[in-house]
mmCIF file of the N, C-alpha and C atoms, coordinates in Angstrom:
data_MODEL
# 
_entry.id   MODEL 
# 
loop_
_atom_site.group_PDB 
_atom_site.id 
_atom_site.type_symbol 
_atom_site.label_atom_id 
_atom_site.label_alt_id 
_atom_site.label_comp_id 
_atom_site.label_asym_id 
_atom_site.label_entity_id 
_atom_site.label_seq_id 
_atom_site.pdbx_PDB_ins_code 
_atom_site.Cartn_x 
_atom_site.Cartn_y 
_atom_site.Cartn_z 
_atom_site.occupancy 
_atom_site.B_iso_or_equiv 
_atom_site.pdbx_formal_charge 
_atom_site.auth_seq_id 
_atom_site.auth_comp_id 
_atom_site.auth_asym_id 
_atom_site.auth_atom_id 
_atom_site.pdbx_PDB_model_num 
ATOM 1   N N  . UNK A 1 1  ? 95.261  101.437 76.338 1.00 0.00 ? 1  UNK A N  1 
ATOM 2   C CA . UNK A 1 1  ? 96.665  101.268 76.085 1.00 0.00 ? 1  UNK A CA 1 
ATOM 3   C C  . UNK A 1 1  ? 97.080  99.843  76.419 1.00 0.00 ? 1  UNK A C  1 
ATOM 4   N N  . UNK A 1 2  ? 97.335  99.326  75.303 1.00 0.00 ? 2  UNK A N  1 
ATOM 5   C CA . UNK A 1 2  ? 98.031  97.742  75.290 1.00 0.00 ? 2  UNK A CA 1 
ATOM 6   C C  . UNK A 1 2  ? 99.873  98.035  75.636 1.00 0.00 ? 2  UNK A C  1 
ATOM 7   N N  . UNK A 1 3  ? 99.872  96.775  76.533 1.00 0.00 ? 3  UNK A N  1 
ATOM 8   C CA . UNK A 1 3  ? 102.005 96.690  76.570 1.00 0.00 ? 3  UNK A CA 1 
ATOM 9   C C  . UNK A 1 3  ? 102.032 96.027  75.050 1.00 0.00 ? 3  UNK A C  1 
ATOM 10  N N  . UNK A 1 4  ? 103.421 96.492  74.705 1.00 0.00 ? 4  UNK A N  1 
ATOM 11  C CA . UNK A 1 4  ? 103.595 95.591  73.128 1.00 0.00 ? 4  UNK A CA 1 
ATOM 12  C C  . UNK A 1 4  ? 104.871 95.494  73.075 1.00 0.00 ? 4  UNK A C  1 
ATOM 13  N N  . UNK A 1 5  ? 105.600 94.483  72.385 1.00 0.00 ? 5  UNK A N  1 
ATOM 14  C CA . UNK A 1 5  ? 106.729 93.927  72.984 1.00 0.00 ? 5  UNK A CA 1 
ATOM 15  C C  . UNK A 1 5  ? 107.721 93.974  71.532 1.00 0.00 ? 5  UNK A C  1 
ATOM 16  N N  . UNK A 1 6  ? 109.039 94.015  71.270 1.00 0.00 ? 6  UNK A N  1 
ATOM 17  C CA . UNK A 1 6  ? 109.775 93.922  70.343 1.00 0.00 ? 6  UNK A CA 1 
ATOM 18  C C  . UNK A 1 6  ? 111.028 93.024  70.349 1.00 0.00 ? 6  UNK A C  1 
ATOM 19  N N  . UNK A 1 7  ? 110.819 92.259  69.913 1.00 0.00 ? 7  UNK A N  1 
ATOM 20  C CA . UNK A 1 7  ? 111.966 90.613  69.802 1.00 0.00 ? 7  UNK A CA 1 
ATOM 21  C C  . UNK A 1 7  ? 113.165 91.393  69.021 1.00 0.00 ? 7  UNK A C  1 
ATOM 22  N N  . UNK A 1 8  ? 114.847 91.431  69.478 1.00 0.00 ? 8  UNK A N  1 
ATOM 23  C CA . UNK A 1 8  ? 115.752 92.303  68.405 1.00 0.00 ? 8  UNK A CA 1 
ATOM 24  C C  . UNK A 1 8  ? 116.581 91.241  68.506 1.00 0.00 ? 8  UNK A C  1 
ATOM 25  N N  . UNK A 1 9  ? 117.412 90.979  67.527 1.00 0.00 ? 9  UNK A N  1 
ATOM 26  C CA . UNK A 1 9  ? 118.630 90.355  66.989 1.00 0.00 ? 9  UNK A CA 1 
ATOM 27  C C  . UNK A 1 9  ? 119.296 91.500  66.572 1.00 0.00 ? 9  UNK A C  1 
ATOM 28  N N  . UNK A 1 10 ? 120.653 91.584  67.627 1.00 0.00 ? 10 UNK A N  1 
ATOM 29  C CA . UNK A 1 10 ? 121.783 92.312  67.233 1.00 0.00 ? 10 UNK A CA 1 
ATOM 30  C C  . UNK A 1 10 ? 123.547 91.916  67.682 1.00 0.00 ? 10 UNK A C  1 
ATOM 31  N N  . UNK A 1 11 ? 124.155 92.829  67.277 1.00 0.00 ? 11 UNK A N  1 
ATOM 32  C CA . UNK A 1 11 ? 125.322 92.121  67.638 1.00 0.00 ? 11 UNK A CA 1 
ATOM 33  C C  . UNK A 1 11 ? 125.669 92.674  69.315 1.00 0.00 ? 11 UNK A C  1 
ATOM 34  N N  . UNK A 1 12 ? 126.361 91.703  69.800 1.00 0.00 ? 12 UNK A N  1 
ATOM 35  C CA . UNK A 1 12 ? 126.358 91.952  71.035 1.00 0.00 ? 12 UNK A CA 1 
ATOM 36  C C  . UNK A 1 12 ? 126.753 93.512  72.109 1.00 0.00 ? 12 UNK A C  1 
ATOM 37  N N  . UNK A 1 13 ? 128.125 93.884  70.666 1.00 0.00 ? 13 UNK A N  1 
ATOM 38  C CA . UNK A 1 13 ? 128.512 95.416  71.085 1.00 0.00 ? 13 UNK A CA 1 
ATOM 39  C C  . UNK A 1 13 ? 127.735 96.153  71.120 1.00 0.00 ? 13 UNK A C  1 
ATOM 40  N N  . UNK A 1 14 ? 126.155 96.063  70.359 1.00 0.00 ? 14 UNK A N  1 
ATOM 41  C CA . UNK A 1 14 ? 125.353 97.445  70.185 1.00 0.00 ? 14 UNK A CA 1 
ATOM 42  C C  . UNK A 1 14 ? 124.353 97.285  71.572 1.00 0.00 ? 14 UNK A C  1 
ATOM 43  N N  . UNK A 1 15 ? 124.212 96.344  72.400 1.00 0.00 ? 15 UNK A N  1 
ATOM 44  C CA . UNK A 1 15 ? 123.166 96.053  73.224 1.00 0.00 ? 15 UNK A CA 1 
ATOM 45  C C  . UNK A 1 15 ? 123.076 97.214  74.312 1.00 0.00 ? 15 UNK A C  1 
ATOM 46  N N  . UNK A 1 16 ? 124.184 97.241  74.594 1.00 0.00 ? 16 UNK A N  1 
ATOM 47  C CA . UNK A 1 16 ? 124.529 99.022  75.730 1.00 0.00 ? 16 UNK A CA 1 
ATOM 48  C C  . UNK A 1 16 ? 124.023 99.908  74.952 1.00 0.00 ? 16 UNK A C  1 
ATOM 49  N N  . UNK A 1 17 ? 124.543 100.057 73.876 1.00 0.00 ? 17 UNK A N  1 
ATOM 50  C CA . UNK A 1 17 ? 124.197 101.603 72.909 1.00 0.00 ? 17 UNK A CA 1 
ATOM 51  C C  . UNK A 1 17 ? 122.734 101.652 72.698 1.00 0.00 ? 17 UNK A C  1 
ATOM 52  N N  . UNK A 1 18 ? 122.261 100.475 72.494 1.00 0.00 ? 18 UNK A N  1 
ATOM 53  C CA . UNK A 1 18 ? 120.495 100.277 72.240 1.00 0.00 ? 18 UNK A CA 1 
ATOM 54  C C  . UNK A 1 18 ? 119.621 100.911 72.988 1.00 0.00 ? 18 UNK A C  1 
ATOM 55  N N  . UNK A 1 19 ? 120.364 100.285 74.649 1.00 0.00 ? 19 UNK A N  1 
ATOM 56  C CA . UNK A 1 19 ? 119.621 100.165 75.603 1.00 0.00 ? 19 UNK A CA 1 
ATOM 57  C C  . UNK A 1 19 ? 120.042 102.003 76.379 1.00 0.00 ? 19 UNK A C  1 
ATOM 58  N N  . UNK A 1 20 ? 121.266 102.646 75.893 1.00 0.00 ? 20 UNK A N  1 
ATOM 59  C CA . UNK A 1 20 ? 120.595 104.250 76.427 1.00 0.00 ? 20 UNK A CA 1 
ATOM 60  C C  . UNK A 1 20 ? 120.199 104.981 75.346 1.00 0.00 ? 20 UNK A C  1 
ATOM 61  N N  . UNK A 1 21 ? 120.064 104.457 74.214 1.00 0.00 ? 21 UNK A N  1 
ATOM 62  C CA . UNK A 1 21 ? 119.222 105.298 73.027 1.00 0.00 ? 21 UNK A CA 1 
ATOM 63  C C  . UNK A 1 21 ? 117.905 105.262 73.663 1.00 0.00 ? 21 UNK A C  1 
ATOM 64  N N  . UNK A 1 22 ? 117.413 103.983 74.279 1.00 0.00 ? 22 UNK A N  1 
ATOM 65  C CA . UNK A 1 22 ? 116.213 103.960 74.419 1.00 0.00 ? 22 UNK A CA 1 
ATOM 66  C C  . UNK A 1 22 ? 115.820 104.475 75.757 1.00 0.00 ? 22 UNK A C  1 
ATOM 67  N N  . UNK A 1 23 ? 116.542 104.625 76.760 1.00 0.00 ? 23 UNK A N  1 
ATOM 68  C CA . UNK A 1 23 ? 116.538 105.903 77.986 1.00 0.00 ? 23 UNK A CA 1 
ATOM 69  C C  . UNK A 1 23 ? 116.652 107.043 77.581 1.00 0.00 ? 23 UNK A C  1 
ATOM 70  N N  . UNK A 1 24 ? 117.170 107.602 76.468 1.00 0.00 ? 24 UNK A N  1 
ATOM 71  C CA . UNK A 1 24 ? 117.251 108.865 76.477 1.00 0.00 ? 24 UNK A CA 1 
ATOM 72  C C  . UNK A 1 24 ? 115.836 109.256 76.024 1.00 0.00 ? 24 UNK A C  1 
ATOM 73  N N  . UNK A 1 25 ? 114.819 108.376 75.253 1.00 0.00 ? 25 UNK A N  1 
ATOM 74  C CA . UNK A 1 25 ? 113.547 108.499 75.116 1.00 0.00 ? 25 UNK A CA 1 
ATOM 75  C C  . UNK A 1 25 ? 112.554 108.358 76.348 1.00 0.00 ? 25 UNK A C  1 
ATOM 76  N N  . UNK A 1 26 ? 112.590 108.631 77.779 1.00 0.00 ? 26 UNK A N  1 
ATOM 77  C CA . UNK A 1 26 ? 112.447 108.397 78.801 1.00 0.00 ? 26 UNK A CA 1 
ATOM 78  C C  . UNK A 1 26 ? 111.109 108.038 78.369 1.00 0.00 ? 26 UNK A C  1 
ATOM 79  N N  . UNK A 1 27 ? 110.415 107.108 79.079 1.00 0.00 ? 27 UNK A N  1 
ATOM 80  C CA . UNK A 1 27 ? 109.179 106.430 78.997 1.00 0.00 ? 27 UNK A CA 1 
ATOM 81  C C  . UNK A 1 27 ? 108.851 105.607 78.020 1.00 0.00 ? 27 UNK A C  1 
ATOM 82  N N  . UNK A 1 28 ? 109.766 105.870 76.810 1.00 0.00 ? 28 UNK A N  1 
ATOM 83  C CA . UNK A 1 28 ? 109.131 105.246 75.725 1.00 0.00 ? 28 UNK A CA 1 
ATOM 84  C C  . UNK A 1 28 ? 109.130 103.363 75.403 1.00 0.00 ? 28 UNK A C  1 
ATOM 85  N N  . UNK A 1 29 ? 110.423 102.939 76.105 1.00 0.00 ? 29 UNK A N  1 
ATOM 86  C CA . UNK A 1 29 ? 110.167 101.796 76.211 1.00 0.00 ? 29 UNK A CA 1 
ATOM 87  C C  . UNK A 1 29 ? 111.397 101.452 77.242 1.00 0.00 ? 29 UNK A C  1 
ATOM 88  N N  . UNK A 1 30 ? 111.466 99.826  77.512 1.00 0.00 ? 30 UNK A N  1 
ATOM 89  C CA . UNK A 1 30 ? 112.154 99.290  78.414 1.00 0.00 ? 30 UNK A CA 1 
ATOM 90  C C  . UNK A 1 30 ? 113.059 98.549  77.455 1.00 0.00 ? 30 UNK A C  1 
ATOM 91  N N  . UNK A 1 31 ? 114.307 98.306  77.688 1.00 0.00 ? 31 UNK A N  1 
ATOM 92  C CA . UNK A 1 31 ? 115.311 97.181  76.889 1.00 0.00 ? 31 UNK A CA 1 
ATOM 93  C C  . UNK A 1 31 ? 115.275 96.169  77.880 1.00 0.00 ? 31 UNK A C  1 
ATOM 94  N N  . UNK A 1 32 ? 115.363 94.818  78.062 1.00 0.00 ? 32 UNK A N  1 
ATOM 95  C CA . UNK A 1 32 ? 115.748 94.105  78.593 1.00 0.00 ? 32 UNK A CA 1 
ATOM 96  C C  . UNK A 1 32 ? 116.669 92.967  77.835 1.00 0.00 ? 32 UNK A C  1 
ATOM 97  N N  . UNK A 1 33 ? 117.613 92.679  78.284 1.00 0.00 ? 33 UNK A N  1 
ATOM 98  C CA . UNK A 1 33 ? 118.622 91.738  77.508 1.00 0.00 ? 33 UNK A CA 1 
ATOM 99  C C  . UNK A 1 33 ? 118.252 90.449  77.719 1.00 0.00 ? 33 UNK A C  1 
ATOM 100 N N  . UNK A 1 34 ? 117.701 89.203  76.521 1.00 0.00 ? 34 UNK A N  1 
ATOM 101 C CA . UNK A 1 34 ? 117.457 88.113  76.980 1.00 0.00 ? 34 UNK A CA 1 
ATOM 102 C C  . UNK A 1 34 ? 118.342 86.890  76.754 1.00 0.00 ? 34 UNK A C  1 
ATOM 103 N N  . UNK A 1 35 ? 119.768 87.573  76.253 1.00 0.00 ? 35 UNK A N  1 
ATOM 104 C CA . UNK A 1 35 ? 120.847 86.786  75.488 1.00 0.00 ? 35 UNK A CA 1 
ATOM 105 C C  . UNK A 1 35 ? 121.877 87.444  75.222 1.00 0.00 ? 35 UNK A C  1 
ATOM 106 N N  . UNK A 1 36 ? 122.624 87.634  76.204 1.00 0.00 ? 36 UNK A N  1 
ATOM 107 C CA . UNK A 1 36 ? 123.798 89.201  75.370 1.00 0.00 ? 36 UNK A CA 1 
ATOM 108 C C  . UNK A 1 36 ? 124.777 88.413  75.017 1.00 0.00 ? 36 UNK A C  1 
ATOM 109 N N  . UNK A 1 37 ? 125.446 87.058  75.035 1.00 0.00 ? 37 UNK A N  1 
ATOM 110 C CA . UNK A 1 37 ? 125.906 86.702  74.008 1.00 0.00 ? 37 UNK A CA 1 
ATOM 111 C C  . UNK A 1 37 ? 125.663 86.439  72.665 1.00 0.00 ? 37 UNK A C  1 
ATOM 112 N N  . UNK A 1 38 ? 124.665 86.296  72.436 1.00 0.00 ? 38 UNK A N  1 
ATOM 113 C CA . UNK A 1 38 ? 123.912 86.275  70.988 1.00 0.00 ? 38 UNK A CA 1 
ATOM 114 C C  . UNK A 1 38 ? 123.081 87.040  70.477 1.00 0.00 ? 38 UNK A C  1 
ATOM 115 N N  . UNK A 1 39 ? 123.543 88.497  71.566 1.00 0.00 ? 39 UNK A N  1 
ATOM 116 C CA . UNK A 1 39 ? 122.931 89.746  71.351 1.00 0.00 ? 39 UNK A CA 1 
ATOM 117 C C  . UNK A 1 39 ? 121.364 89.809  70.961 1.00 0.00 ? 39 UNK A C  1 
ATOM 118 N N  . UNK A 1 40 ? 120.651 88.630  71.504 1.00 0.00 ? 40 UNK A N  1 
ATOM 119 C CA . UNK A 1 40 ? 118.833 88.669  71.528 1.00 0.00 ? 40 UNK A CA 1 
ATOM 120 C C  . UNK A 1 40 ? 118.394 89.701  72.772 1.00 0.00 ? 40 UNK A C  1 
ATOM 121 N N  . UNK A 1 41 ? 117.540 90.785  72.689 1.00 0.00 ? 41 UNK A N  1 
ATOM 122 C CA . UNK A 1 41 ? 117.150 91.886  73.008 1.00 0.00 ? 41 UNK A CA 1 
ATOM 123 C C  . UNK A 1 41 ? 116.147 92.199  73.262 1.00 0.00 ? 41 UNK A C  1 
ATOM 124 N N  . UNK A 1 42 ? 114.948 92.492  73.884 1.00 0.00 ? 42 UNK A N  1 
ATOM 125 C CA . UNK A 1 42 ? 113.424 92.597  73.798 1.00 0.00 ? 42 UNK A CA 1 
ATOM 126 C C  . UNK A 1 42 ? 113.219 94.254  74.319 1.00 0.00 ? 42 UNK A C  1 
ATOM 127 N N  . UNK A 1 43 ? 112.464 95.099  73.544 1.00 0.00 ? 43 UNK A N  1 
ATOM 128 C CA . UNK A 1 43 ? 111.839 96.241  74.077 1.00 0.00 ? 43 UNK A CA 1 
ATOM 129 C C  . UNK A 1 43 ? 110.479 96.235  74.593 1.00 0.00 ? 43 UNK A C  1 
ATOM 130 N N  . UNK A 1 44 ? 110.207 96.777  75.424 1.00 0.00 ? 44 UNK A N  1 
ATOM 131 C CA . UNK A 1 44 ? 108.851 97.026  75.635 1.00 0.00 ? 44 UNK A CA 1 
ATOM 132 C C  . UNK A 1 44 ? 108.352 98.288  76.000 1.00 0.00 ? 44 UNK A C  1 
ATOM 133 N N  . UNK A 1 45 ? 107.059 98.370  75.358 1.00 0.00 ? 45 UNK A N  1 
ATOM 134 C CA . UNK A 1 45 ? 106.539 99.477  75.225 1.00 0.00 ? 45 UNK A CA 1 
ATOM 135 C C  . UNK A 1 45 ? 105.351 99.696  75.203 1.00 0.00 ? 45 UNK A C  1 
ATOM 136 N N  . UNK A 1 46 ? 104.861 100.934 74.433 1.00 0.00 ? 46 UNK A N  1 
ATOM 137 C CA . UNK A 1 46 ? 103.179 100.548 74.510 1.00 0.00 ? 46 UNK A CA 1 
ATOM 138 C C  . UNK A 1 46 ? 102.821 100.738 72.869 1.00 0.00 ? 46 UNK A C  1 
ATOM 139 N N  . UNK A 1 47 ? 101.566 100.116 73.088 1.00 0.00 ? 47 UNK A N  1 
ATOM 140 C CA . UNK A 1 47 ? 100.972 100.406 71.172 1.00 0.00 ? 47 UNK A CA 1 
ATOM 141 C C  . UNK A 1 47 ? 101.209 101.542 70.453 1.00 0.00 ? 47 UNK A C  1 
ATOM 142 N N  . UNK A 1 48 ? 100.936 102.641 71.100 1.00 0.00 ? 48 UNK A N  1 
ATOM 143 C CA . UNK A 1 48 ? 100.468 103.834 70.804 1.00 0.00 ? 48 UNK A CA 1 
ATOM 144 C C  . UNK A 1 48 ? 101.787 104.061 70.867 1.00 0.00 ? 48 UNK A C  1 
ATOM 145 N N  . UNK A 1 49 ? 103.210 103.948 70.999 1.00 0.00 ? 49 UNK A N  1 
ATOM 146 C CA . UNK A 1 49 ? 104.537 104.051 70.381 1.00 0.00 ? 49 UNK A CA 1 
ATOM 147 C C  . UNK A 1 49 ? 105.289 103.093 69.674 1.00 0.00 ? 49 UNK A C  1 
ATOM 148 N N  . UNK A 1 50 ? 104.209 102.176 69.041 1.00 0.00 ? 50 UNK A N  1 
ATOM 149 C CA . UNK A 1 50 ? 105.160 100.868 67.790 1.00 0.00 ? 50 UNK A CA 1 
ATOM 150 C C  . UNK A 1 50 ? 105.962 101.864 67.055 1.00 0.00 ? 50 UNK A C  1 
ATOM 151 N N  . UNK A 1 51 ? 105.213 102.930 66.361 1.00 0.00 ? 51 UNK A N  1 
ATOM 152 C CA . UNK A 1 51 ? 105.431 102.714 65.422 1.00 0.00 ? 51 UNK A CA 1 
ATOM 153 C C  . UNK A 1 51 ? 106.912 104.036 65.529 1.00 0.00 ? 51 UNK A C  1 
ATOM 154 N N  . UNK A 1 52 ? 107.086 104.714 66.353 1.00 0.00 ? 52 UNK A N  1 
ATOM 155 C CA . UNK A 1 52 ? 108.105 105.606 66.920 1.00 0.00 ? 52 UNK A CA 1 
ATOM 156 C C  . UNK A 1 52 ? 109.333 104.561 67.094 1.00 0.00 ? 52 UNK A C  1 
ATOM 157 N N  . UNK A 1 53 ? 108.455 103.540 68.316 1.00 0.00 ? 53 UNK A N  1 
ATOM 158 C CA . UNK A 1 53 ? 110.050 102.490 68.310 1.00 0.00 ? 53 UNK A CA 1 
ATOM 159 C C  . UNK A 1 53 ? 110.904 102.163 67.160 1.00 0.00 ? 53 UNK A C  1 
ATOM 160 N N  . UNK A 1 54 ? 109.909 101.655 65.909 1.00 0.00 ? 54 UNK A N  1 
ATOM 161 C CA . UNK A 1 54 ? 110.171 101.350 64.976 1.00 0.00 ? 54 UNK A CA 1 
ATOM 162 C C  . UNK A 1 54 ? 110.984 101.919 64.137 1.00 0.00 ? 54 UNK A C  1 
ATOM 163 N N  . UNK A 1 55 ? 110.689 103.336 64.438 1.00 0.00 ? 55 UNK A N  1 
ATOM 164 C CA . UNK A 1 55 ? 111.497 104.443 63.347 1.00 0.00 ? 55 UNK A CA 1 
ATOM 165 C C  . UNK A 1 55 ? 112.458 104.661 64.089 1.00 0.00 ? 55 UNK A C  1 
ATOM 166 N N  . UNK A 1 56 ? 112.982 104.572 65.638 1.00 0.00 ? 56 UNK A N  1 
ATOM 167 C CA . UNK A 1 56 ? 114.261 105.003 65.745 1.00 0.00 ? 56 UNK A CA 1 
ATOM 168 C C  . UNK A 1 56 ? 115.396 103.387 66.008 1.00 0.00 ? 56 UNK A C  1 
ATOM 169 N N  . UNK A 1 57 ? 114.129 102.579 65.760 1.00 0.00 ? 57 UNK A N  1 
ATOM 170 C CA . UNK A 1 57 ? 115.247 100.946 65.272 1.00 0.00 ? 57 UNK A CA 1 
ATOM 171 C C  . UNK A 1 57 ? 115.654 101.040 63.838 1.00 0.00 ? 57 UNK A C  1 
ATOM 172 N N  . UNK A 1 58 ? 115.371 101.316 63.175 1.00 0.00 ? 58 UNK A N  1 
ATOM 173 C CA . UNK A 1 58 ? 115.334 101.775 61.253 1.00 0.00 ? 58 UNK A CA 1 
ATOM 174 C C  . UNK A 1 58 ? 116.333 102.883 61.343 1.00 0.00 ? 58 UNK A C  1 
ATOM 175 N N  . UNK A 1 59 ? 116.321 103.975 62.563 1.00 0.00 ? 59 UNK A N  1 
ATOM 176 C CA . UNK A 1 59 ? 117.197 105.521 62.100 1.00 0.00 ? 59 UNK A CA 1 
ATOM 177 C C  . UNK A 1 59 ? 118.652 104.112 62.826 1.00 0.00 ? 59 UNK A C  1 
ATOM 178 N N  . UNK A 1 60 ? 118.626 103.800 63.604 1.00 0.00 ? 60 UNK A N  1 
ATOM 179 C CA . UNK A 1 60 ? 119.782 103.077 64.159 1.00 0.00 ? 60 UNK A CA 1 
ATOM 180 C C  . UNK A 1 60 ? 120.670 102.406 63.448 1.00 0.00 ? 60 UNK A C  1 
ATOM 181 N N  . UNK A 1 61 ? 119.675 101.407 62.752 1.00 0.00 ? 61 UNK A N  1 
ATOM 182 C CA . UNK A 1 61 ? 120.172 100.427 61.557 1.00 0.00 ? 61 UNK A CA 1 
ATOM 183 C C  . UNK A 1 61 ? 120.381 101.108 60.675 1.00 0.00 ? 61 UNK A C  1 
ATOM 184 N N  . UNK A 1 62 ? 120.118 102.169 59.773 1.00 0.00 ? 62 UNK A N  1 
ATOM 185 C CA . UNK A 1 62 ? 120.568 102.730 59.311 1.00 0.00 ? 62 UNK A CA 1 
ATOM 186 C C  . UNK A 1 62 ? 122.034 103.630 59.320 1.00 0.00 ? 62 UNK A C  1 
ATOM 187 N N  . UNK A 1 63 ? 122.495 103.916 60.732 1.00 0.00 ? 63 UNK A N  1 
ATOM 188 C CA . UNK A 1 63 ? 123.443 104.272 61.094 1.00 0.00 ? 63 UNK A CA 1 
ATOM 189 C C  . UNK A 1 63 ? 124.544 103.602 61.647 1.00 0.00 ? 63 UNK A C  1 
ATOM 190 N N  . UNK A 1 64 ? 124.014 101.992 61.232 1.00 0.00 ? 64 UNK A N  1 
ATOM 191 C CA . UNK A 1 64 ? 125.670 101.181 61.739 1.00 0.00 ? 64 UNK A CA 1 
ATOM 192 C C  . UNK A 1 64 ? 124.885 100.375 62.617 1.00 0.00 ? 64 UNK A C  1 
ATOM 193 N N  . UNK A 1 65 ? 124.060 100.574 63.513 1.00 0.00 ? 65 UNK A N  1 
ATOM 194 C CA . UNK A 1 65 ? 123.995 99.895  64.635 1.00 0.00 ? 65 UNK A CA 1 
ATOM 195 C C  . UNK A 1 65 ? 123.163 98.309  63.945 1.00 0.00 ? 65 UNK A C  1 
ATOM 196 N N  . UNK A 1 66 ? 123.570 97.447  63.697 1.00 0.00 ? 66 UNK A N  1 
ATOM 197 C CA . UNK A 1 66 ? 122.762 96.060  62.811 1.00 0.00 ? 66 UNK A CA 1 
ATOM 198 C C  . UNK A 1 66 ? 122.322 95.612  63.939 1.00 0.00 ? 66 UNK A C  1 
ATOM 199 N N  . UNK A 1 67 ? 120.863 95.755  63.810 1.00 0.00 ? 67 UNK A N  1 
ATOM 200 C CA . UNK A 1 67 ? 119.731 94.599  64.371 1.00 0.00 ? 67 UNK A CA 1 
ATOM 201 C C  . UNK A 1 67 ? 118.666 94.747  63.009 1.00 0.00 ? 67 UNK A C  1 
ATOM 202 N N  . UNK A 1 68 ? 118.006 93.253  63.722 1.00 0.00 ? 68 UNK A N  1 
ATOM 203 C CA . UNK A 1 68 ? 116.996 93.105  63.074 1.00 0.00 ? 68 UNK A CA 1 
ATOM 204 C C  . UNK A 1 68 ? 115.745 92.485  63.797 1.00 0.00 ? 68 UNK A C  1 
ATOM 205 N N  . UNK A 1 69 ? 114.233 93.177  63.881 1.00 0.00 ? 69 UNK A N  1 
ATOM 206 C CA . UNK A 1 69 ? 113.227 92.828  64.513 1.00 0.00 ? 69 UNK A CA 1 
ATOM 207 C C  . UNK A 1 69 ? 112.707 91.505  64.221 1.00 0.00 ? 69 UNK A C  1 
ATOM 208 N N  . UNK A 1 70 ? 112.734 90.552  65.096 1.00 0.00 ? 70 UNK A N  1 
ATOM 209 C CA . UNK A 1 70 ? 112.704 88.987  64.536 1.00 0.00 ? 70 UNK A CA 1 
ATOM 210 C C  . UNK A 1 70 ? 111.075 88.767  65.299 1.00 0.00 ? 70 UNK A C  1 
ATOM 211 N N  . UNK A 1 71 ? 110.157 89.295  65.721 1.00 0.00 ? 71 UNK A N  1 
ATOM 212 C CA . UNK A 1 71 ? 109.812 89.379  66.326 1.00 0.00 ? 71 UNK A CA 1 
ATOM 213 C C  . UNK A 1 71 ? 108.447 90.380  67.080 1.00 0.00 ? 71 UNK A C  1 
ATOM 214 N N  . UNK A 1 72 ? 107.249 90.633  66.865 1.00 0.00 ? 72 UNK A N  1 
ATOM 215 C CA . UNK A 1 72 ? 106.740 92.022  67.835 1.00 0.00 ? 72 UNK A CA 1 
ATOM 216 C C  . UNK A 1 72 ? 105.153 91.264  67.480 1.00 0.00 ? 72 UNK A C  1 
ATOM 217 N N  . UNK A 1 73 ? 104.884 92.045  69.244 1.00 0.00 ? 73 UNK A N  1 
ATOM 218 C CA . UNK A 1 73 ? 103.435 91.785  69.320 1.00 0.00 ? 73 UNK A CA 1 
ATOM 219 C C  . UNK A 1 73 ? 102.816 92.404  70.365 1.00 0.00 ? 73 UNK A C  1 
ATOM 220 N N  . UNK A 1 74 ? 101.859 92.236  70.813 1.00 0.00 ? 74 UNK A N  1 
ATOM 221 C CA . UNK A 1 74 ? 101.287 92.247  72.424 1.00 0.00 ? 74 UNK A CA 1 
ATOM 222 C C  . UNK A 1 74 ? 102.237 91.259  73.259 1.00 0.00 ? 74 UNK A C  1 
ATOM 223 N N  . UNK A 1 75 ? 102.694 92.279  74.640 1.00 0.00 ? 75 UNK A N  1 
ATOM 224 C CA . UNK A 1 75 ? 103.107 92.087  75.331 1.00 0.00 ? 75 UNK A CA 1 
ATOM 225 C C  . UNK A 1 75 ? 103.119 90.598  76.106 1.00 0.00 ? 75 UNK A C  1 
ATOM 226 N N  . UNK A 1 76 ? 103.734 89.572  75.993 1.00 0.00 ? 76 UNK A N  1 
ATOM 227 C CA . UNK A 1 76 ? 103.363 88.366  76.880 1.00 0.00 ? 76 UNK A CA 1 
ATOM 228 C C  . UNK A 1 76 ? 103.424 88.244  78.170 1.00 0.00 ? 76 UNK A C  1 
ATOM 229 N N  . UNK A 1 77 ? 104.046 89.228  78.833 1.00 0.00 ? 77 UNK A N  1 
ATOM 230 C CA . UNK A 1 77 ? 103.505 89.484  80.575 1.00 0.00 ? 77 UNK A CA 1 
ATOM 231 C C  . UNK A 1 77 ? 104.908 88.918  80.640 1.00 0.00 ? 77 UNK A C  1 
ATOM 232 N N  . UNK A 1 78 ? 105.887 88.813  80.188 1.00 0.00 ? 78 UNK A N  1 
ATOM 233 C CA . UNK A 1 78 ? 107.007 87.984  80.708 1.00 0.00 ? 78 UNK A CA 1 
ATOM 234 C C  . UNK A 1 78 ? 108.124 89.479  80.701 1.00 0.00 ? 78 UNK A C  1 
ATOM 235 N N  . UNK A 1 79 ? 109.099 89.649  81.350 1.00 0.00 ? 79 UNK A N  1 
ATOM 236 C CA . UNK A 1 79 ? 110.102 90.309  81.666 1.00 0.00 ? 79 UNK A CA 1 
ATOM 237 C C  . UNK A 1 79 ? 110.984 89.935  81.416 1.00 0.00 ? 79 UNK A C  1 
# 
């Protein structure tokens, strides 16, 4: 199991809403805010849930919440 990391561009109001969508998935990843005025966002998680993250960033955006993944890879050890 690799950490794997997700770079988000969103608007600043959705960064709260992001960040307990993604608690209510307990374990599945971490939000950390790296810009909440310019609403830049990073998740982290593990490999073996890209592709889950992915689908409930897509069910989100789909539902109003605008981000966009600028960004994803293996984890760079940074917080």
């Amino acid at each position: 199991m690799l950490s794997y990391e997700f770079f988000i561009q969103t608007e600043k109001r959705h960064i709260d809403f992001i960040n307990k969508v993604m608690e209510a998935y307990e374990g599945l990843g971490v939000v950390r805010t790296l810009d909440p005025k310019n609403g830049l966002i990073k998740i982290i998680s593990i490999d073996i849930y890209k592709g889950l993250v992915e689908k409930i960033l897509e069910d989100l955006n789909e539902k109003g919440v605008t981000l966009k993944i600028i960004k994803q890879g293996p984890w760079e050890g940074e917080l």
